[in-house]
Wavefront OBJ file of the C-alpha trace (Angstrom):
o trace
v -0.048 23.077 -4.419
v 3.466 24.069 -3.102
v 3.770 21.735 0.465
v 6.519 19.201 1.445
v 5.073 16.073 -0.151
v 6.027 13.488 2.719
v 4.070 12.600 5.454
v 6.079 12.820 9.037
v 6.409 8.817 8.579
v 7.855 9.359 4.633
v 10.126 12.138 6.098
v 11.772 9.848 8.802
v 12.068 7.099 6.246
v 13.969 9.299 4.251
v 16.367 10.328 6.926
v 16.723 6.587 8.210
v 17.429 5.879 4.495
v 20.230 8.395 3.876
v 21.740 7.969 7.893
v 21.711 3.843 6.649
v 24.252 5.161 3.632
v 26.380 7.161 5.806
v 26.704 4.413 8.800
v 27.270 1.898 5.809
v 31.000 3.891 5.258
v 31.570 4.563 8.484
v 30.889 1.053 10.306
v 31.900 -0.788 7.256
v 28.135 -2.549 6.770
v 27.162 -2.944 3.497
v 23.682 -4.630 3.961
v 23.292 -0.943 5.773
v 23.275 0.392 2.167
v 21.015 -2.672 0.884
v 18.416 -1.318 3.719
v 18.982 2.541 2.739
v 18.088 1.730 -1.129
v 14.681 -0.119 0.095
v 13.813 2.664 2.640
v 14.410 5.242 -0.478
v 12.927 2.715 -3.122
v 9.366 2.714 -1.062
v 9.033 6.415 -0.576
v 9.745 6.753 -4.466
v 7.444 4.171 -5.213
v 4.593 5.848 -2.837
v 5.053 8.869 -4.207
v 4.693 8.063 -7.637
v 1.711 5.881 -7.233
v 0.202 9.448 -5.876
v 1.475 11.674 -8.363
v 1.740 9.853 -11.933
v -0.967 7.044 -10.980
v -3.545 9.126 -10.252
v -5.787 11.527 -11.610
v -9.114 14.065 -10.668
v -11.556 14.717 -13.361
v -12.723 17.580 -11.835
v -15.751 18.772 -9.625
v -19.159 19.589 -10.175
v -21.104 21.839 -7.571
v -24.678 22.472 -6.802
v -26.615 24.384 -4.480
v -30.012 23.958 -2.758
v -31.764 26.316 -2.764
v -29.469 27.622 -6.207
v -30.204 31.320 -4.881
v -29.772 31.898 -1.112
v -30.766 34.506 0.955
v -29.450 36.575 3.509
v -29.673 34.563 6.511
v -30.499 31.604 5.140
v -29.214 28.061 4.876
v -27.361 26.260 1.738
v -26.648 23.197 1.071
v -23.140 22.872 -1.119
v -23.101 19.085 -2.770
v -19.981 18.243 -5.114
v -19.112 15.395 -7.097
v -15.389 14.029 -7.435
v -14.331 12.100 -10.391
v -11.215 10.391 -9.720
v -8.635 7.607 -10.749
v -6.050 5.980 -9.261
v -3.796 3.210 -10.080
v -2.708 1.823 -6.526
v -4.710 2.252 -3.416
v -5.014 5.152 -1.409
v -6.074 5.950 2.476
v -7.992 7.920 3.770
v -7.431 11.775 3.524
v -9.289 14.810 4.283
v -11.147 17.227 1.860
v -11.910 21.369 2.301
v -13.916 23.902 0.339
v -12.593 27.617 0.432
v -15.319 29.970 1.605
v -15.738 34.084 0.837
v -16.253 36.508 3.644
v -19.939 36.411 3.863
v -20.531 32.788 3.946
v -20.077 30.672 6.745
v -20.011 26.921 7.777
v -17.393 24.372 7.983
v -16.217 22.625 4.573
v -14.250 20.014 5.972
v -14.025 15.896 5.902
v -12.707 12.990 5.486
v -12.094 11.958 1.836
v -12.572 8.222 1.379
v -10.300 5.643 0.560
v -9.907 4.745 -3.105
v -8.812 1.412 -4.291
v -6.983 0.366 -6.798
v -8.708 1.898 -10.161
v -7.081 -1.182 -12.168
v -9.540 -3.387 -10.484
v -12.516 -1.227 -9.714
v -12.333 1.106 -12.387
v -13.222 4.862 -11.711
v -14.339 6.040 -8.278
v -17.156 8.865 -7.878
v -17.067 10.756 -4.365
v -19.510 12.702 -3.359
v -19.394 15.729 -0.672
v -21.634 17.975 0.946
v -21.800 20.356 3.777
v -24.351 23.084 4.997
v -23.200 26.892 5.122
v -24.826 30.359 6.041
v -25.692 32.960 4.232
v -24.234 36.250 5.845
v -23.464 39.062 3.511
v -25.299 39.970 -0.189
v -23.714 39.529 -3.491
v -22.072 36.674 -5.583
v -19.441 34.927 -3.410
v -17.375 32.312 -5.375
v -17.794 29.075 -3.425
v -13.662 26.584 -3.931
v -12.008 25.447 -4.959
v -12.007 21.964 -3.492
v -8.438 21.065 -1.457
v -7.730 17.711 -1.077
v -5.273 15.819 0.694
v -4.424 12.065 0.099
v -2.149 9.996 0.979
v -0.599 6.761 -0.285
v -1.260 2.984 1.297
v 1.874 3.597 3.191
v 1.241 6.590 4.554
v 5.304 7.935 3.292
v 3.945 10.765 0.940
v 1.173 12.856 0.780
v -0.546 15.131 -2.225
v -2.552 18.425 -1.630
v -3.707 19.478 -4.426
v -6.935 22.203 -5.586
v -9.932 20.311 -7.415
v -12.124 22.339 -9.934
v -12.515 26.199 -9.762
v -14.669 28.260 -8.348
v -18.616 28.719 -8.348
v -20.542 31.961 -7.844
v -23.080 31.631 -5.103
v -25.688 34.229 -5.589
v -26.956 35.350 -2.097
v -30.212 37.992 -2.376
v -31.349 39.897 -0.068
v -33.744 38.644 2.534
v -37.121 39.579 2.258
v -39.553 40.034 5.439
v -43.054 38.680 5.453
v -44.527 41.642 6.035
v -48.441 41.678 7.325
v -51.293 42.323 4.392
v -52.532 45.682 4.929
v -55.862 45.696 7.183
v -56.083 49.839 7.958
v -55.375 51.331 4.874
v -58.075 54.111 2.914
v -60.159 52.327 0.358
v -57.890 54.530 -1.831
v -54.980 52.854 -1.393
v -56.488 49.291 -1.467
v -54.807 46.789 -4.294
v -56.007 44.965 -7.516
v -56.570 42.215 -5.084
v -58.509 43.873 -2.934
v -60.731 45.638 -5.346
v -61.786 42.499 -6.888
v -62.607 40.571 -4.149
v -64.828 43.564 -3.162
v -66.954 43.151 -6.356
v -67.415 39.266 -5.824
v -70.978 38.865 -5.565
v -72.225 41.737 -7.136
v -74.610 41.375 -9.907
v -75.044 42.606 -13.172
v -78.392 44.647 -11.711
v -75.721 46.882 -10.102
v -74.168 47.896 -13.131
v -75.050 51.260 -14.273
v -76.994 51.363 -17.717
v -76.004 53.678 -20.582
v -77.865 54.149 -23.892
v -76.915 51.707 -26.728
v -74.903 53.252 -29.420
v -73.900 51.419 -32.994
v -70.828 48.969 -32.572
v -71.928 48.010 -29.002
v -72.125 44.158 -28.378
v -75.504 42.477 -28.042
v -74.312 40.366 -25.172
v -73.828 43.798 -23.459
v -77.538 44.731 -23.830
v -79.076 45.508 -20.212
v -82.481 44.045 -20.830
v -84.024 44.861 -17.525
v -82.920 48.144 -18.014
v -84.206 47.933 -21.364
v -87.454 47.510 -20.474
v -87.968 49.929 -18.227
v -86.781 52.742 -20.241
v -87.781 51.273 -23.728
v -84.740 51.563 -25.273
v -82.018 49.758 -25.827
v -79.551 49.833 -22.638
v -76.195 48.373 -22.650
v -74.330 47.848 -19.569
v -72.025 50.255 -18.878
v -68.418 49.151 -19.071
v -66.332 50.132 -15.714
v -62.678 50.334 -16.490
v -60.883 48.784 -13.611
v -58.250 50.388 -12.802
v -55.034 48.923 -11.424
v -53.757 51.259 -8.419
v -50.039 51.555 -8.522
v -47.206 51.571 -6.005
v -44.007 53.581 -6.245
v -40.868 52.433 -4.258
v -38.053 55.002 -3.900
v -34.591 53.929 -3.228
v -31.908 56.476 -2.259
v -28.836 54.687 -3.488
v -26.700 58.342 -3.766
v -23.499 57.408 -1.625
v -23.930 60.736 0.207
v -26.532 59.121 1.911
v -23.858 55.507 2.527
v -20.762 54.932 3.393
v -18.298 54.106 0.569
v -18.586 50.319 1.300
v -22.038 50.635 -0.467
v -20.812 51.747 -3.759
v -17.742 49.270 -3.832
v -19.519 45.776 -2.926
v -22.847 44.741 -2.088
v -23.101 42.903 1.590
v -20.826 45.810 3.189
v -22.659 48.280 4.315
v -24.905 47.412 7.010
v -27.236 50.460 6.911
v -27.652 50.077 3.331
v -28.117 46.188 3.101
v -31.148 47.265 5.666
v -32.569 49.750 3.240
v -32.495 46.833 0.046
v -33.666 44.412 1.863
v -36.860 46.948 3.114
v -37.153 48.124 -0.470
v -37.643 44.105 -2.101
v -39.456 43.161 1.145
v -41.814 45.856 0.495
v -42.301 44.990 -3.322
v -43.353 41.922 -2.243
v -45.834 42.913 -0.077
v -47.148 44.959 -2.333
v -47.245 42.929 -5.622
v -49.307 40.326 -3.522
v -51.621 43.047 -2.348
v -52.187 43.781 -5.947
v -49.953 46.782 -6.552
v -48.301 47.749 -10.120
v -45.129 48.368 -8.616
v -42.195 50.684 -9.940
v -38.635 50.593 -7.784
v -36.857 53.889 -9.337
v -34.266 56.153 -7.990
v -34.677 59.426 -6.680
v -33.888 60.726 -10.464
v -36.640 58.668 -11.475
v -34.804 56.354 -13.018
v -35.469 52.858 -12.838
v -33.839 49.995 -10.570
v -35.616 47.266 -11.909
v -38.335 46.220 -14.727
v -41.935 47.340 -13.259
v -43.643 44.395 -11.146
v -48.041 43.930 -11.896
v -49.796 42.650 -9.759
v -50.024 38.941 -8.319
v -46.478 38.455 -10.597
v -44.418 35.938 -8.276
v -42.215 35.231 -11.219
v -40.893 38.807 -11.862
v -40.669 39.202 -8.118
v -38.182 36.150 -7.927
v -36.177 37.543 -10.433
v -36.281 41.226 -8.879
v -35.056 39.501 -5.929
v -32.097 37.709 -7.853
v -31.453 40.787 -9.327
v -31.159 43.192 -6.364
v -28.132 40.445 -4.999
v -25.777 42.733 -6.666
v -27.194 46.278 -6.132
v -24.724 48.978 -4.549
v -24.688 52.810 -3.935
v -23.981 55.107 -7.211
v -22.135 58.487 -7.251
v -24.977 60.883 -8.074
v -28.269 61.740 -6.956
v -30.814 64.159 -5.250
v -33.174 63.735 -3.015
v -34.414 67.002 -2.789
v -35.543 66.972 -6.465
v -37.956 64.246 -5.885
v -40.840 66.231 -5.867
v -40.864 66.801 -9.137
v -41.312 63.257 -10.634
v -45.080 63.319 -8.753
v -46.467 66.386 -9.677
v -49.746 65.832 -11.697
v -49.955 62.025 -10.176
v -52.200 60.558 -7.747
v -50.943 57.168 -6.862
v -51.482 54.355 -3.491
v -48.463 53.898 -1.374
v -45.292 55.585 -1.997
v -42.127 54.013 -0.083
v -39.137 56.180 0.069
v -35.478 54.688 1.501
v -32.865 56.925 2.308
v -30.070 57.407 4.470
v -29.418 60.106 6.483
v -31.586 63.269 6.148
v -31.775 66.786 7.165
v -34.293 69.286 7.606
v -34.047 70.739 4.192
v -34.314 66.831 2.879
v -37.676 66.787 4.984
v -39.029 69.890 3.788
v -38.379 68.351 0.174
v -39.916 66.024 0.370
v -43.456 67.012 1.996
v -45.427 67.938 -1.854
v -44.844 64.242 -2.503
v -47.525 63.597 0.554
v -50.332 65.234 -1.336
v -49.921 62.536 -4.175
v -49.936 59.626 -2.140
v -52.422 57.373 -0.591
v -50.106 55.841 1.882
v -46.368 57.645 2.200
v -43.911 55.954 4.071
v -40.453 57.268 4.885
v -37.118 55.310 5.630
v -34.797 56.693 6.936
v -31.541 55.677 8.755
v -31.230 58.635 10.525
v -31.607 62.123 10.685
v -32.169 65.109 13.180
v -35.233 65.528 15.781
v -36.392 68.401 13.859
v -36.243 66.578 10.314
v -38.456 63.638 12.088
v -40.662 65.706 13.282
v -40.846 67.739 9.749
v -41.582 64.473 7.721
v -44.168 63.482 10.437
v -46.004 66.576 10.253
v -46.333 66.740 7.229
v -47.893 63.680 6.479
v -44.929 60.859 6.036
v -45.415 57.821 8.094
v -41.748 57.611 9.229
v -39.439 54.884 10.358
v -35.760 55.300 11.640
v -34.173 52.525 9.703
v -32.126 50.724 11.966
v -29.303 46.712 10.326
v -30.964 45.219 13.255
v -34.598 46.288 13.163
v -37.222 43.299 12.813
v -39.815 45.046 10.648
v -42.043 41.964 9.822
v -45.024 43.886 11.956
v -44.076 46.945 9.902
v -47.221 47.909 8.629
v -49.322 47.729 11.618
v -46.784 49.961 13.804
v -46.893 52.628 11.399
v -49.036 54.809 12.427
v -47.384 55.387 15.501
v -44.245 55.306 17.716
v -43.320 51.752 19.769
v -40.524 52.575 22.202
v -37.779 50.344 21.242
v -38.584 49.670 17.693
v -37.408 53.229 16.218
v -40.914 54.161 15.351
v -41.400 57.999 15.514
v -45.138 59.231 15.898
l 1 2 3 4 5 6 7 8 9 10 11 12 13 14 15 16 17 18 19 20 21 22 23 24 25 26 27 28 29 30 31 32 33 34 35 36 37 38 39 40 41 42 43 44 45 46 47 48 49 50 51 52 53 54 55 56 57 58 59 60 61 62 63 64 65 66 67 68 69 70 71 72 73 74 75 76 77 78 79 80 81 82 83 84 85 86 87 88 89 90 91 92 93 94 95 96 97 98 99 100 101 102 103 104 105 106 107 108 109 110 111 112 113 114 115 116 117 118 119 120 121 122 123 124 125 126 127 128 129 130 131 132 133 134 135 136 137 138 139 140 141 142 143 144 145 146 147 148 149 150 151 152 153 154 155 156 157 158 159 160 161 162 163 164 165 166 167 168 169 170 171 172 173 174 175 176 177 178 179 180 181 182 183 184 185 186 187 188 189 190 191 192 193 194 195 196 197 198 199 200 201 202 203 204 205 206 207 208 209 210 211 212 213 214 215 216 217 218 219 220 221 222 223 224 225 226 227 228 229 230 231 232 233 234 235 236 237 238 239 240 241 242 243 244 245 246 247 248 249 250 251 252 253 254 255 256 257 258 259 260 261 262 263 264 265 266 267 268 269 270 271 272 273 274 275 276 277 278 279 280 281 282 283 284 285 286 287 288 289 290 291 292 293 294 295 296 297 298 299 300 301 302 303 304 305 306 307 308 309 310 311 312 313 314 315 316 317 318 319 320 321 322 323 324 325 326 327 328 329 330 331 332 333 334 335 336 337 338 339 340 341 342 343 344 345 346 347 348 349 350 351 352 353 354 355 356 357 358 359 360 361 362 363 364 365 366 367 368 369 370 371 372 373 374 375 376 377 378 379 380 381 382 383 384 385 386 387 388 389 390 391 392
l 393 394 395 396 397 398 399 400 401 402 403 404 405 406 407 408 409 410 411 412 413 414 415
């Protein structure tokens, strides 16, 4: 890196050395020039034992957790290979942070002695940072500043390159449902309701060629003298749709150019994966889609914590696009009955309210988003049958699902 390579003491020495050559004419002393060459002789000397004597092998990084989120704490480790042919002190090391991640990547590198008599030298750093802003921030690269046994010259220069830190959104632990219409109840839900129940409650059909004889109801059998199989109940596995608005009308242009820079919409992704979450652990077949019905992210089943990790990961990168309608949403539910429907949008209207309003009939549980909007489309949505929340960057919604149903003054809740 482009810096004056001597150290305030290598600087002076310099200066002494050259004044020593001048006075040495002048006063007629020539040990003066004897004691110039030396000075100039040891900051040479120092400064090639920095520069042509020593050597980085690079750095390897590693984070804990290796995917961050929002909020959250990370621990940045890296490993220095290094070489050296004549001792050097002590010196000081700094990682570069993005916007969006903060801490304080700064030390003291260690001493290294001489590598002709200990060999190579491994350093290891680590620091803690924060988690502010979504998206993959490059983490370096590593500055570091030694100095020679002297202390005359210095070197600054950057270790390794940079490391992409991917930072997800943060997702809420949002309560299990407890209120909700047998209806809208999950996989989960439904099965633990049949624990228990025996085969007795089974309903009986009439056996027909190709059924199993392990099916055969003999009971039932018995008392009807026939053959009875039990009756085979196709369990169904209730589905959840999650609607996410990402049409910039509904943003501000941040949204569409980087993740982590909008605050409304960083609210609405992190409701949307929160929300997934909840519901995949309830049970729920989950589908995230736009409001073209087009889809954000692979389906989730039910009880899948692997694809939720991943739709987590994914959604680190997710910004606003050009295009979309709300108002045609409708239209993707019309011959569908499904459980909870979550829409997330930005801000709405009256006529956006009104659009919205078939989707109610098709829904066990619908919940609107929405960062803001007039009194009259509130009130619109809510009479109508949306369960509505004003989605506010600093709203806690972790008790989301049992202040639904009503308005909490302070928490943007509208009954």
């Amino acid at each position: 890196m482009t810096r004056w390579p001597l150290t305030p003491r290598g600087t002076g020495a310099v200066l002494v050395g050259l004044a020593s050559f001048v006075c040495a004419q002048i006063f007629s002393v020539p040990a003066l020039v004897f004691f110039g060459v030396l000075l100039l002789a040891a900051v040479g000397v120092s400064f090639a034992s920095l520069w042509l004597g020593h050597r980085d092998d690079g750095v390897r990084r590693s984070f804990a957790p290796a995917v961050a989120s929002v909020g959250g704490d990370v621990d940045v480790r890296a490993h220095v290979e290094a070489r050296t042919v004549l001792p050097t002190a002590v010196g000081t090391w700094q990682d570069r942070l993005p916007r969006g991640v903060d801490g304080e990547p700064s030390g003291v590198y260690p001493a290294l002695r001489s590598g002709l008599v200990s060999g190579g030298h491994s350093v290891d750093i680590s620091y803690r940072v924060q988690a502010r802003r979504r998206g993959v921030r490059p983490i370096g690269p590593l500055v570091v500043e030694t100095t020679d046994a002297f202390g005359l010259s210095r070197r600054r220069q950057q270790l390794g390159g940079t490391v992409p830190l991917t930072i997800a959104p943060a997702v809420l632990p949002l309560e299990a449902f407890e209120e909700l219409p047998g209806a809208a109840g999950g996989t989960m839900q439904s099965v633990t309701d049949k624990l228990g129940q025996g085969a007795d409650n089974l309903i009986p059909r009439v056996y027909a060629p190709g059924d199993s004889m392990r099916r055969i109801h003999w009971r039932a059998s018995a008392h009807r003298g026939e053959l009875m199989v039990r009756q085979e109940e196709r369990e169904s596995n209730p589905e959840a749709v999650i609607v996410f608005d990402r049409s910039v009308t509904r943003w501000s242009g941040d949204a569409l150019r980087s993740p982590g820079e909008d605050a409304g919409f960083e609210a609405a992704v992190s409701i949307v994966v929160s929300a997934a979450h909840r519901f995949v652990q309830e049970g729920y077949s989950v589908t995230i889609v736009d409001v073209d019905g087009s889809e954000i992210a692979e389906p989730l089943e039910g009880g899948d914590t692997t694809a939720l990790e991943a739709l987590t990961t994914g959604f680190a990168t997710l910004t606003a696009r050009r295009d979309g309608n709300l108002r045609t949403l409708s239209t993707l539910f019309a011959g569908t009955t499904l459980g909870p429907v979550v829409v997330a949008t930005g801000e709405i209207d009256a006529e956006d309210a009104a659009a919205l309003l078939p989707i109610v009939t098709h829904s066990s549980l619908p919940v609107l988003f929405a960062l803001g909007g007039s009194a009259e489309a509130m009130r619109i949505a809510r009479d109508g049958g949306w369960r509505v929340h004003r989605l506010e960057p600093e709203d806690e919604i972790d008790t989301l699902w049992s202040g639904m149903a009503g308005y909490t003054e302070g928490r943007g809740h509208v009954d």
